[in-house]
N, C-alpha and C positions, 0 to 999 in steps of 0.2 A: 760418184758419191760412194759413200763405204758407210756399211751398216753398222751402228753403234747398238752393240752387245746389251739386252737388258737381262740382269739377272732375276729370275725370281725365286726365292727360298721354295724349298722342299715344304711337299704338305705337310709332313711330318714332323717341321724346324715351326716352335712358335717364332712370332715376328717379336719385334721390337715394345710395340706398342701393348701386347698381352702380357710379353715380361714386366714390363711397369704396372700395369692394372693388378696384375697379380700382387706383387709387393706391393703395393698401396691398398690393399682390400683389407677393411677393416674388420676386426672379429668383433661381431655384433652384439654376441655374449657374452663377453669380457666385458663391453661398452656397459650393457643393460647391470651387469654387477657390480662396476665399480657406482654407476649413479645409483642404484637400490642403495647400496652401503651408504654413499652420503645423506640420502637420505633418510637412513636411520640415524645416522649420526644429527643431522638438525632438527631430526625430532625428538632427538633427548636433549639437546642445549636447549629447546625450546621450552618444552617441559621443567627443564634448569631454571630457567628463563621467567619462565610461569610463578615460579615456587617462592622466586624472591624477587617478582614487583609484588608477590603480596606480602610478603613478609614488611617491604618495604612501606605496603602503605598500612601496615598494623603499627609499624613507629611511628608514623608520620600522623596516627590515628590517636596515638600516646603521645605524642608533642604537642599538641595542641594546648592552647590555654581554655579554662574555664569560659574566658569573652570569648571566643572562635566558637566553643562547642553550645555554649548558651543562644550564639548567634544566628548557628545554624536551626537549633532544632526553633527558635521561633521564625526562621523565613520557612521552615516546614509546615507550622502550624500557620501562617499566613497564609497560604497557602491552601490547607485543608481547608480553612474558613472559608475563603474566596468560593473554591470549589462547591464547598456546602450549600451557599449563599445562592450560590448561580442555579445548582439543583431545587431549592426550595423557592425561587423565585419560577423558575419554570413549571412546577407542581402547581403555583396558587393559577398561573397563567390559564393552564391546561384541563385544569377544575373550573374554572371560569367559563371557558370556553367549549367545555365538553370538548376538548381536544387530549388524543392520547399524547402520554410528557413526552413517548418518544420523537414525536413528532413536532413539541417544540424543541428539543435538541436540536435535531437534525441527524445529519450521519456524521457518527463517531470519526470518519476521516474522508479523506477522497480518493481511497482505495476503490477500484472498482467492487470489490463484495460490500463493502459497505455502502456506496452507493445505490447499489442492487437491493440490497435489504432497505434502505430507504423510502426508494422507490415502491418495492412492493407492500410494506407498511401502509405507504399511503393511498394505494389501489384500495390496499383493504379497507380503509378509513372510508373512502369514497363510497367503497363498494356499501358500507354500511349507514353510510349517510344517506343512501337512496332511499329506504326505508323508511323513514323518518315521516311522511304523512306532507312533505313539503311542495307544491306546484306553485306554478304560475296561471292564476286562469285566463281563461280565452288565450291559450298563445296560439300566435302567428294568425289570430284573424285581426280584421279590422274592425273598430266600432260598425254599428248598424246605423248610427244615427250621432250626430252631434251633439253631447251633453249640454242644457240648459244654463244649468249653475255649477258650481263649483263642487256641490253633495251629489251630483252626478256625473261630474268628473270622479271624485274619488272615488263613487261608488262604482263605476267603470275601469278604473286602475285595479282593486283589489277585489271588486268581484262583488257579487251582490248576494252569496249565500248561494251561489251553485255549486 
C-alpha cells in the first residue's frame, strides 16, 4: 500500500472557509444607518400622512348636508338624555335605599382597577352598615321552650325587648 499525501495549509495561509466568512461579514453600521434613515423618512410621510386625513375629514365635515349634521347632533342628544335618565334613576334608587349611587352603578368597566375600586367601595359600604344598631336576637341559640300561640312565636322570632 502507498501512502496518500494529505496536505495541510500553513498556519499562517487563512483556509477557504475564513476567506468566505470574511467577504460575507456584514458592516453592522452601515446596516443600523441605512434602517435609522428609513426610519426618519416614514416618520415624515407619516406625519404627511397625518396632516391630510385631517384636512380630509375637515371637507368631508364641509360636505355634509343640513339633514346629516341635524341628524347627528340629535342621536348626540339621545343619547345624553338616555345617559341622564339612567343617572337620575339610579340617584332616586339609592336615596331610597340608603345606598351610595356608586354602588348602584356598579364599576365603570371590568378593568381590573375598576373592579378593585368597586370592590373596596363596598367593603366600605359594609364596613358602615355595621354600625347601624342592627342584630339578630338570640342567634344561634335554640328556643327554651315551645311557643304556645302564634304572639309567642313571633315574639320569639323578633325578640321580646331584649
Amino acid at each position: 500500500m502507498s501512502e496518500s499525501a494529505i496536505t495541510e495549509p500553513a498556519a499562517d495561509e487563512p483556509s477557504e472557509a475564513e476567506v468566505e466568512s470574511e467577504a460575507k461579514e456584514i458592516d453592522w453600521k452601515a446596516e443600523a444607518r441605512k434602517h435609522e434613515q428609513r426610519s426618519k423618512e416614514n416618520a415624515a410621510r407619516a406625519k404627511a400622512n397625518e396632516g391630510a386625513a385631517q384636512r380630509l375629514a375637515e371637507i368631508e365635515e364641509a360636505n355634509k348636508t343640513a339633514e346629516q349634521k341635524a341628524t347627528e347632533r340629535l342621536a348626540e342628544a339621545e343619547k345624553r338624555a338616555a345617559d341622564l335618565e339612567a343617572k337620575a334613576t339610579r340617584a332616586e334608587i339609592a336615596a331610597d335605599r340608603g345606598v351610595p349611587a356608586a354602588l348602584i352603578a356598579g364599576p365603570a368597566s371590568n378593568s381590573a382597577e375598576d373592579l378593585a375600586a368597586f370592590a373596596d367601595a363596598l367593603i366600605k359600604f359594609r364596613g358602615d352598615q355595621g354600625s347601624n344598631g342592627l342584630r339578630v336576637p338570640n342567634e344561634g341559640k335554640s328556643p327554651a321552650k315551645q311557643p304556645n300561640s302564634e304572639s309567642e312565636f313571633v315574639a320569639g322570632l323578633f325578640g321580646s325587648g331584649d
